[in-house]
C-alpha positions, 0 to 999 in steps of 0.5 A: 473525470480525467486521466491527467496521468497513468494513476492520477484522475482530476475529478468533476469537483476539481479533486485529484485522486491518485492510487498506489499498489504496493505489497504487504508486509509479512506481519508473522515473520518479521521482528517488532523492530521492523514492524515499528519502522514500518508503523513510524513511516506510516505515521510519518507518511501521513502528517502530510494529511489535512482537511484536504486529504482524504485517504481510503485502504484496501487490501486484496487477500488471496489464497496461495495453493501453489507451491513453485517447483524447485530444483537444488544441486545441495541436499541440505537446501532440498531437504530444507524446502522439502520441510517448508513445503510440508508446512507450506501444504499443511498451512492456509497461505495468503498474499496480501496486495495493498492499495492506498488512495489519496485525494486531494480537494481544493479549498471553495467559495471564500477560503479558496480564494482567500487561500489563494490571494495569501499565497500570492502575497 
């Protein structure tokens, strides 16, 4: 294996294998509009793939137990968060960090050769 770039590894067998972190959407708080934007773009996304691509999720759920402090000069936004935090307190929190991994590997023996002849051509 080597460290071609800060997320990218080109593996023994010639594949490269990249890895995104990203952070997870809030599934109980957003409209279906936007969570069908979100599943078109994965969609979208992943039509790229072929039997080159293999693809691997993860997710890394962790339970939140600290709500921040806070200071507000309105009474109405202090009162407001007084009520989220009671909830917030009640309630088992979570935060979701999501990894997609990628890796590519390249065409063997005769079709990898073939495919490289007809690229040339």
């Amino acid at each position: 294996m080597a460290l071609i770039e800060p997320d990218m590894v080109l593996n023994q067998d010639g594949s490269l294998l990249i890895c995104f972190t990203f952070d997870g959407v809030d599934a109980e708080g957003i409209e279906q509009i936007e969570a069908d934007r979100y599943a078109n773009l994965l969609e979208h996304a992943l039509k790229v793939c072929d039997e080159h691509m293999t693809l691997w999720s993860t997710v890394d759920r962790r339970r939140i137990v600290d709500y921040p402090n806070s200071h507000f000069d309105s009474s109405i936004a202090a009162r407001v968060d007084a009520a989220w935090k009671t909830q917030f307190d009640s309630g088992n929190q979570y935060a979701n960090k999501h990894y997609i991994s990628f890796m590519y590997a390249p065409s063997k023996g005769a079709d990898g050769f073939f495919e490289s002849v007809t690229a040339h051509l």
